[in-house]
N, C-alpha and C positions, 0 to 999 in steps of 0.2 A: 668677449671684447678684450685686448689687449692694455694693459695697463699703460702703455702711450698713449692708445686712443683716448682714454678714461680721463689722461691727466692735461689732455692737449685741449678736449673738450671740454673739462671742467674749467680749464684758463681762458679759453675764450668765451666760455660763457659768460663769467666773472666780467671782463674785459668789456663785451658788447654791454651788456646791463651798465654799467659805468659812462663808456660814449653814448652811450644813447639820452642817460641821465643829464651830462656834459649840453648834449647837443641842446634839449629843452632849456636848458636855464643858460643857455646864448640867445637865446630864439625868444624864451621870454624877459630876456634885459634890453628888449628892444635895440639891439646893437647894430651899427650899420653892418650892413651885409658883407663888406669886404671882412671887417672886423670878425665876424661870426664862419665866413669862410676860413680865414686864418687859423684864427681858437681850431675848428672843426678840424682842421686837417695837420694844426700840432696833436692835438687829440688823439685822431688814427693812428698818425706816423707814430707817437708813444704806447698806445696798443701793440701796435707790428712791432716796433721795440722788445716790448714786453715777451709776448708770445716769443720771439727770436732768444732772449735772456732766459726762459720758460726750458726751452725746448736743448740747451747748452747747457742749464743747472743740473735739469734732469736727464741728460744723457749717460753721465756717468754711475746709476742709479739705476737707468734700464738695463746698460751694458751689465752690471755685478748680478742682475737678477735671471738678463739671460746667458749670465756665463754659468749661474748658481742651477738654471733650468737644465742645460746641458751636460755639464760635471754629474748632476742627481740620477739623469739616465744614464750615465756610464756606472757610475755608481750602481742603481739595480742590475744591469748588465752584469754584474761580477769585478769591474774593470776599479777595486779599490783605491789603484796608484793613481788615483786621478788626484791631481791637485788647483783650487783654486787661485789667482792670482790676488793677493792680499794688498789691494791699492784703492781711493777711491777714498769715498766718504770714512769716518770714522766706525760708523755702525756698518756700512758692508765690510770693512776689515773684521771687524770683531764675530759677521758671519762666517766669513770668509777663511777665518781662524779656528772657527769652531769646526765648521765644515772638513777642513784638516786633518783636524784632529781626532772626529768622526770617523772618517776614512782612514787613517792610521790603524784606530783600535778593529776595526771591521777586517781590515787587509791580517792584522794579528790574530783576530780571532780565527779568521777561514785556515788561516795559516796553521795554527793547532789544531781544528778538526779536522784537518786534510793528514796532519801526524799521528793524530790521534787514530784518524781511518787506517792509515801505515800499520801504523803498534797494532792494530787489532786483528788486523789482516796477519799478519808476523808472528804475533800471539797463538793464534789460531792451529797457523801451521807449524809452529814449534809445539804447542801441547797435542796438539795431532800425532806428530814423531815419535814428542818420547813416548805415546800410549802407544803408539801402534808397534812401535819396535820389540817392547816387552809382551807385548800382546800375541806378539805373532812366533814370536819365541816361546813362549809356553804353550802355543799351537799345539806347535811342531812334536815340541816334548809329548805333551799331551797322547796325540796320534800315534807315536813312537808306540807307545807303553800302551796305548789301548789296541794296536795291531797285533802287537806279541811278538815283534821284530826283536826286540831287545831278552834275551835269553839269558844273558852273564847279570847277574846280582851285583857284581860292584859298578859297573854300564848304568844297571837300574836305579843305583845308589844316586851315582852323579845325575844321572837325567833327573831326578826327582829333587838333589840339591839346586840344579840350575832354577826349576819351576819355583823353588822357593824361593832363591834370591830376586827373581825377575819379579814372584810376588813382591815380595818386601818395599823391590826398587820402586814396583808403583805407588805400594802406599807410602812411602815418603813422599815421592811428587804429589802426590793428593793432600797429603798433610801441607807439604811446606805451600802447595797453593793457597788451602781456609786456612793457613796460619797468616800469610801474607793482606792474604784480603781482610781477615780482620784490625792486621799494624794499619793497614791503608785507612780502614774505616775508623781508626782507634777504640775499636771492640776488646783491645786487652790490658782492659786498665785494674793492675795489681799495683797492690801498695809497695812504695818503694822497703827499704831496711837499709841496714850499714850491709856495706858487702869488705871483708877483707880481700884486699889484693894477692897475696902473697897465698891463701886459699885458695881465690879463684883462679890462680894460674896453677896453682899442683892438680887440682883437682881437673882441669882441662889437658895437662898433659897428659895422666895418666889416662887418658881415653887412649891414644896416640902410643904408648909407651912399647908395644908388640914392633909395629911398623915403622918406629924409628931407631929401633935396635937391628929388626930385618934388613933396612936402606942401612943401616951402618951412616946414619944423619948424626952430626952432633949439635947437639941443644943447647946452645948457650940464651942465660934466662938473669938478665941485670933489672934487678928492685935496690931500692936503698934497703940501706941496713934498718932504718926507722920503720916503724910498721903503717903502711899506707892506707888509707879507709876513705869512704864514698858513698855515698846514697846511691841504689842503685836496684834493680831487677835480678837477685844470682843469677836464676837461670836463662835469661835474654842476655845478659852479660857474658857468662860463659858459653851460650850459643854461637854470639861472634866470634870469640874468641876461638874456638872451635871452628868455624867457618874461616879462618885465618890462616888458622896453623893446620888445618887437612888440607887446602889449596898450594899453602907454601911445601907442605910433603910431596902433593900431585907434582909438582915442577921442580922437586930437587933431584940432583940425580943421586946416586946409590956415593955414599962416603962422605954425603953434602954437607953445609952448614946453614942452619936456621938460627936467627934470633929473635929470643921476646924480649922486650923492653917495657917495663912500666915506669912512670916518675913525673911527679908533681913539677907544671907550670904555672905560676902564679894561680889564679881560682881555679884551674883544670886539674886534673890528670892527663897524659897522654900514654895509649898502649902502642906499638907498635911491634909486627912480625915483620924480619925483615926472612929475603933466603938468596942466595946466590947463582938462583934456577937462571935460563934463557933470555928472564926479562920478558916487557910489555911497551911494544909501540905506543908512542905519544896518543898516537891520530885514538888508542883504542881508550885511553884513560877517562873519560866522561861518559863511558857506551858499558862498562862493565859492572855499573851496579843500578843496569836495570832488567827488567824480567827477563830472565833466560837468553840474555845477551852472552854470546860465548868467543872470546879471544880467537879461539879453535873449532872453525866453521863446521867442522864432521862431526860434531858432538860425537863426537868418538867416547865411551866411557873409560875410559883408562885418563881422559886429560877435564874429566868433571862429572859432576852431578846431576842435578834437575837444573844449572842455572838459575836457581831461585837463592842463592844463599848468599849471596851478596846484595841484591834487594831487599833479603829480610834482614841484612847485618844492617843495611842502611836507614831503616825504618828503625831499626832498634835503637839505633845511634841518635837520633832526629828526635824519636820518642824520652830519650834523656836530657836533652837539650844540649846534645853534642852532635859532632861530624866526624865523619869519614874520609877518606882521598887515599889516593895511591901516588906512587911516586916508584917513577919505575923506566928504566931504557935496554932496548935490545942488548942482551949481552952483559949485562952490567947488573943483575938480579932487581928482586922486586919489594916496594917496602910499603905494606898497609899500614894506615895509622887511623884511631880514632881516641876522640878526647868526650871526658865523660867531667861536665863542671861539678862542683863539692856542695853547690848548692842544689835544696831540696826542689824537685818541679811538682807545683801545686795538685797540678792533675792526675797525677797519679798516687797521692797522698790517701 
């Protein structure tokens, strides 16, 4: 039964029990008849009143429940943009608001497990690539050397050097994958220590010190004179940092200039690499420190890595209670920066 039916019937029942009551104590006040006619039929005419006042109070109370009936099925339907009209009694407003806002966060949520489908799907086919690419290069090698095709010993040399790097290359991607997944889960909780700055950048260029003599790069590296200090992770510290300044090498060209920058802002530190490379599209600057997101759609290896080293710089950075960003436009080089605050973070204590 229909909740008009319910409430239309309950008023008239109410109503009749009432006239009927009316009608007897006319009838027993002995009143003349005209008199009892009269009463009797101001009586109904304010029944029919009533029922009419009934049926207009509660119109606007049926309408919100069958707009509330209709929104709710579009709503299972998938259709979350639905919105209800927020007018009417005070409590249909406040459903009516709630309802909203219901649908709001449902249309949000679908909306991230539909991205989330994306990334996985994407995910997928990118660690698909880099395995198979190396995979199928050491094939090749492989079969080479176990056919007998290859006769000359320094041939043999190189085919067996390339199987190793293509080894290598994989288990880095392997590593920096359970490294990442553990930042994500926060599975790598080492106690912090003082990190010196002025340390931690000699000890990160000299990784670099071969290939940036080869490029003919020149290294300009501004710290204060004062000596700078941090709570902090060494080596997750100098990992980004590393991830920084091998990227800014990938993009400089031969003669180029990179800079490192450290220097205390009010409670932070700020590090920043900058380089003079190609530069990076606006549209890409939100997209490049997440997993195996690449500027340079061929994942060509000459212009990156696994794409995992700026995801894991970014979790490194997050994990200190610092951030990350780039700053950067076609043509005009490129400048990472992250800041690491001077206060100790409790959880990794």
């Amino acid at each position: 039964m229909k909740l008009r039916t319910i409430l239309l019937a309950s008023n008239l029942l109410s109503i009749s029990i009432i006239i009927a009551f009316l009608l007897i104590s006319y009838i027993r006040m002995y009143l003349p008849t005209d008199v009892v006619i009269l009463l009797s039929s101001i009586t109904v005419g304010a029944g029919i009143i009533s029922v009419l006042s009934h049926m207009m109070v509660t119109h606007p109370l049926l309408k919100g429940f069958q707009q509330l009936t209709e929104k709710s099925k579009r709503i299972s339907e998938g259709q979350f943009d639905t919105k209800l009209e927020e007018k009417g009694p005070k409590e249909i407003k406040d459903v009516a608001a709630h309802f909203n806002h219901m649908g709001d966060n449902l249309d949000e949520m679908f909306r991230k497990v539909k991205q989330s489908e994306a990334f996985k799907q994407e995910l997928i086919a990118n660690i698909s690539h880099d395995l198979k690419t190396p995979i199928a290069s050491i094939q090749s090698y492989v079969e080479a050397l176990q056919d007998g095709i290859i006769k000359d010993e320094q041939t043999r040399e190189v085919y067996l050097q390339t199987i190793q790097n293509e080894t290598n290359r994989l288990s880095l991607l392997i590593r920096e994958l359970l490294d990442l997944s553990q930042l994500e889960q926060n599975q790598m909780n080492v106690a912090m220590e003082v990190v010196h700055i002025d340390q931690l950048i000699l000890e990160t260029l000299q990784e670099f010190e071969i290939i940036i003599r080869e490029k003919d790069i020149t290294m300009d590296v501004d710290i204060p004179e004062h000596p700078l200090v941090l709570y902090g992770i060494p080596n997750q510290l100098k990992r980004v940092l590393s991830n920084l300044v091998d990227n800014a090498i990938r993009y400089t060209g031969e003669k180029g200039r990179i800079q490192l920058q450290a220097e205390q802002e009010g409670t932070q530190t700020i590090f920043r690499v900058s380089d003079n490379g190609p530069g990076i599209s606006e549209k890409h600057h939100q997209d490049i420190f997440e997993r195996f997101y690449r500027v340079e759609k061929s994942r060509n290896k000459q212009y990156g890595g696994s794409g995992l080293g700026l995801a894991i710089s970014k979790e490194i950075i997050e994990h200190h209670g610092g951030e990350i960003n780039v700053e950067s436009a076609i043509g005009k080089g490129t400048t990472f920066w992250f800041t690491i605050p001077h206060e100790k973070k409790e959880e990794h204590a």
